[in-house]
N, C-alpha and C positions, 0 to 999 in steps of 0.2 A: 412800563416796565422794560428793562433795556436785557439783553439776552447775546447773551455770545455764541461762538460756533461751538456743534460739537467735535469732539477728537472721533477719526473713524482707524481704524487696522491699516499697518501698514504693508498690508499684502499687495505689491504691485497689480495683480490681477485683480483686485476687488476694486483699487481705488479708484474714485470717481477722478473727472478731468480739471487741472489746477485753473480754468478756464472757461465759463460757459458763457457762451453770447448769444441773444436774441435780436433780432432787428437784422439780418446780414443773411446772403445765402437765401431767401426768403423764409427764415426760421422767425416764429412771430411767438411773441410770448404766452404761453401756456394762461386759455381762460374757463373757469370752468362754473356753473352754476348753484348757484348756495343752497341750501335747503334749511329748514327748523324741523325740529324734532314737536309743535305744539301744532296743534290744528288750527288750519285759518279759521278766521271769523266768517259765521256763516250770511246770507243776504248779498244788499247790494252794495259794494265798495261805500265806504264811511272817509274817504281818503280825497286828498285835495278842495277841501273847502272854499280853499280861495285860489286854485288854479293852481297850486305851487308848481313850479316850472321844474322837471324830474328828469326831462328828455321825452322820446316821442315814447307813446303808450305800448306802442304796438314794437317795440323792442324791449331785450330785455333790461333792466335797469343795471347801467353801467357806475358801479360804485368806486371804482378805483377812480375811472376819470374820471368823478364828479370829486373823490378826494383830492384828486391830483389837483384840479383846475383850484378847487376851496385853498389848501396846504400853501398854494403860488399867492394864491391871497395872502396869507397869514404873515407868510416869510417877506411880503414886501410891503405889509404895514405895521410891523411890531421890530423893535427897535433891537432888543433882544435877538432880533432871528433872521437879520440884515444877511448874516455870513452862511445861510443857507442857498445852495444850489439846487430848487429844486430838479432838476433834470439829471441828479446826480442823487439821488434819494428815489429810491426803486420802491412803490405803495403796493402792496398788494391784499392779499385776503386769507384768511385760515377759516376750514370750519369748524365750528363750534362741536366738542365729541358728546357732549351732554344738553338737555334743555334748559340746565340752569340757569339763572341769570347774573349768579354770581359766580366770580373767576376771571380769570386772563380778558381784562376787554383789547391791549394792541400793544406791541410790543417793538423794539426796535431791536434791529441788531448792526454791531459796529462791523463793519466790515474792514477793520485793522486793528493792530493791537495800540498800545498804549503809545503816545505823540504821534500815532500815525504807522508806527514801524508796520513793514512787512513781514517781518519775521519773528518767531518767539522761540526761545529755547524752551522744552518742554522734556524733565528729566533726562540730560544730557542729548534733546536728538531738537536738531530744526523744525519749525511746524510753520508753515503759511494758511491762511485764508481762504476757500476758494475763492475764486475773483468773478463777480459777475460784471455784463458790459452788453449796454443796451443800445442799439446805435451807434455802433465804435464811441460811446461813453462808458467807462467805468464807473461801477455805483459804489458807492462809500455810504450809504446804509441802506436797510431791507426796513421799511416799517410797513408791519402788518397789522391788520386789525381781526379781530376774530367775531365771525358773524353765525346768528344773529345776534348775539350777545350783545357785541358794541352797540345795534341800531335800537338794541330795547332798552336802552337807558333811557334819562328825559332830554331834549333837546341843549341845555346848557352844562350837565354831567359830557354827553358828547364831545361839546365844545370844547373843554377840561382835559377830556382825553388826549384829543387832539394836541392842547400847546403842552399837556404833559409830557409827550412820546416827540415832537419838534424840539424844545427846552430839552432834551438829551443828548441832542447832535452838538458836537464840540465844536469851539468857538472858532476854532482853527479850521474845522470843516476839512480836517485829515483821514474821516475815517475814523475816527476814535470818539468814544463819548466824553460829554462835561462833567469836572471832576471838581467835587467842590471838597474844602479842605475839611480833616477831620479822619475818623472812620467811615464814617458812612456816605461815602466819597459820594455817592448817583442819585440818592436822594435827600443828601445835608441827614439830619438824626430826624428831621422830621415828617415823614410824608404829607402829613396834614398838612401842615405848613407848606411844603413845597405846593401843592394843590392849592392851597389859598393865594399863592401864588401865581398860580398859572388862575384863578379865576380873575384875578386884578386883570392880568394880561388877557385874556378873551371878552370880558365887559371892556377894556380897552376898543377892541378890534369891532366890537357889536356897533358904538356909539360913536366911533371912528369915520365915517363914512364910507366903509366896506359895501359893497356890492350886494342885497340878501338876498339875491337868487342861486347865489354863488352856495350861501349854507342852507337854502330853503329845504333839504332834503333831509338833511338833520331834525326836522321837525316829525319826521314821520318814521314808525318804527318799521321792521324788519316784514309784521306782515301784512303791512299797507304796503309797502314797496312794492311786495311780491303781489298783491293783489288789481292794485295798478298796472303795473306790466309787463304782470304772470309771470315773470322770475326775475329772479336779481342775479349778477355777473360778476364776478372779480377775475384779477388777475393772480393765477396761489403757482408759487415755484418755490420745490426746498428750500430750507436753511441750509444755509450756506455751511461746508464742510471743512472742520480743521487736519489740515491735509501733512503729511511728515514728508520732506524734503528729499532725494535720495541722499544716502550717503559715497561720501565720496571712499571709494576702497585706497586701501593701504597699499603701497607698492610692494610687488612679490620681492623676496629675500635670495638669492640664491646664495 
């Protein structure tokens, strides 16, 4: 699901800054630990039957960079997603507000408006972006996943998700999402369909000779993760704010 900014007041003193950067100053990206609202499974961990390789035990389970390192896979075996920079695509994490398992599993959001512009007119007044920049790199999308939710799907719904919320990033890689012709520009008229699509594309990538230690984590849900090693980590930073421009004043009359 693809997700734009929202509009905030344009009260100078409220608004937040047209500008946030991590990585610089030694300001390091905001990471914070997940939690589920369902109680673990009681006994002794039922989790890595065949070693699945997670990261070390005795930390906590880092799911952005184990998406980061998988997403670098994806984009440099699937033909479709050539014009992806991942380093330029900021992954993070939301939590989940309910223990449902149905709802929002990950979301993208464009970090520019339509071809790319930076600017939108929005009833007569200018609106920018906030701009996020991670390592003197500016990111041109925010995709987030929202846990536990996404980890308690089955391992190839996962997969799905994943070239679903990738397959939104526009061809041009401006900043702006893929717009396919019609009304129903971001997902064609049919979701289904758009899904069955992306499943071609991910049984692609399985049988491709991809790496599968790279998705081996996918195989495990949110609280085997957590049980393996005792929490799970993301990186969670706002959505990105649509910010109004100052206006330029009128010159005084005398």
């Amino acid at each position: 699901m693809s997700d734009a900014a929202r509009i905030v007041p344009s009260n100078p003193f409220d608004r937040p800054p047209y500008l946030v950067e991590w990585g610089t100053g030694g300001r390091t990206l905001p990471r914070r630990l997940l939690t589920s609202r369902r109680r673990p499974p009681d006994g002794p961990p039922s989790v890595d039957p065949l070693h699945l390789p997670t990261g070390p035990t005795e930390w906590p389970f880092d799911f952005c960079g184990h998406m980061h390192r998988l997403c670098a896979s994806v984009v440099s075996r699937c033909a479709g997603l050539y014009h992806i920079d991942i380093d330029r695509l900021l992954i993070t994490a939301m939590q989940a507000r309910t223990g449902r398992s149905g709802g929002l599993q990950a979301r993208v959001t464009p970090m520019r408006f339509r071809d790319g512009a930076l600017i939108r007119k929005h009833h007569g007044r200018d609106f920018q972006v906030q701009r996020f920049r991670v390592d003197g790199r500016e990111v041109l999308y925010l995709m987030s996943f929202c846990l536990p939710r996404f980890l308690d799907q089955s391992f190839f719904e996962k997969l799905i998700t994943i070239f679903h919320e990738l397959y939104h990033v526009g061809p041009s890689f401006d900043g702006d999402l893929r717009r396919h012709a019609g009304r129903y520009e971001v997902h064609t008229h049919s979701q289904k369909e758009y899904d069955v699509q992306m499943g071609t594309l991910a049984r692609a990538y399985l049988t491709g000779g991809a790496d599968p230690a790279l998705h081996a984590f996918l195989r495990l849900d949110f609280a085997q993760l957590q049980q393996k090693h005792g929490s799970v980590q993301g990186v969670v930073v706002p959505r990105p704010k649509l910010l109004p421009l100052p206006q330029c004043k009128s010159p005084t009359r005398y």
